[in-house]
N, C-alpha and C positions, 0 to 999 in steps of 0.2 A: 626343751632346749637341751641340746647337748653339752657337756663337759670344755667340749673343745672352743663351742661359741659363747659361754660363759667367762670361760679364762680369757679368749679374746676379747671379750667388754671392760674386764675389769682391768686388761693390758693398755687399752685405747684410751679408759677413763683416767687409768694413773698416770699415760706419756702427755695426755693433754694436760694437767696440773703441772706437769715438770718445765720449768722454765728452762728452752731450747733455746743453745745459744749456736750461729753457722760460725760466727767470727767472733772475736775478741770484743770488737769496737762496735759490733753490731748489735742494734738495740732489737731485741724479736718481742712482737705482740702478737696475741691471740686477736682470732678474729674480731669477739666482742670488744676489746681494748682498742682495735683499730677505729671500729664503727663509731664507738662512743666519743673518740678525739678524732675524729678524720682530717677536720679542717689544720688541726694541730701540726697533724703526723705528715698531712701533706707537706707543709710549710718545713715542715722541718727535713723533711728530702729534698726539698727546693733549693734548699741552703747547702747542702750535700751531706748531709747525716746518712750513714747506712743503717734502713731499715728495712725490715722481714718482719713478714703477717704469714703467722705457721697455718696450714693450711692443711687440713690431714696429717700426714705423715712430710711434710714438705713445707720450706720455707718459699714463701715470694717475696723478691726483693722490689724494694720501690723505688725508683730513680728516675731523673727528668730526663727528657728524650728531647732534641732538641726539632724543630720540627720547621722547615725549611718549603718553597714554593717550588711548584715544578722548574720556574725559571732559573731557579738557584741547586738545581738537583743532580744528581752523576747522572744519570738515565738522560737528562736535555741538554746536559751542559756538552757530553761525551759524543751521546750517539744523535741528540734532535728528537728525543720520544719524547711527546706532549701526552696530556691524560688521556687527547683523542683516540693514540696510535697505541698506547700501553698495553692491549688487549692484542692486539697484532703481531706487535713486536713480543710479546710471551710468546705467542703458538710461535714463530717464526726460531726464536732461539730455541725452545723445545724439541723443534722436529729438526734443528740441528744435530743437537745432543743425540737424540735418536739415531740419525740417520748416521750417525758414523762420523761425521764431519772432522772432529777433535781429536788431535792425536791422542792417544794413551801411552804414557810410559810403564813398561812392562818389565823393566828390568829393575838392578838395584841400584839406590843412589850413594854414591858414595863423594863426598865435600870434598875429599884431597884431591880427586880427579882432575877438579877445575882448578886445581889454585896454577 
């Protein structure tokens, strides 16, 4: 083993023991700490606690997603996309974008202009 991969194990071994905080208010657990309370840790995001399960070099944050029916959706409410046509209506807006369709603004924007 090299020098270099050595220093690296024992850099990885020491960042993971360091309790990593993203945020003030943010409570971060190690992956084992998450597993071992899950049902906990859930509930307590549910509630809206910010929490992060360090992950390598990277925190994941956990937060609820609110999770709504096609019938209640921007996609059906806006355009009439049901889960049947969802596949359709992708390729269709894609070979939009493609095809040129969408203006591009190519200059600079500047806020006073419009006032």
């Amino acid at each position: 083993m090299t020098d270099f991969s050595q220093i690296l194990r024992k850099a990885v071994g020491f960042a993971a023991t360091l309790k990593v905080r993203y945020k003030d208010d943010m409570k971060t657990l190690s992956i084992t700490e998450a597993r071992a309370n899950l049902s906990a840790v859930l509930e307590r995001a549910k509630k809206g606690e910010d929490i992060g399960i360090l992950s390598g070099n990277k925190i994941v944050q956990l937060k609820p997603v609110e999770v709504v029916s096609w019938e209640d959706s921007y996609l059906y409410q806006e355009y009439g996309v049901g889960p049947e046509d969802w596949e359709q209506f992708k390729k269709r807006m894609e070979s939009r974008r493609q095809g040129g369709k969408y203006v591009v603004f190519k200059g600079k924007f500047h806020p006073k202009q419009f006032e």
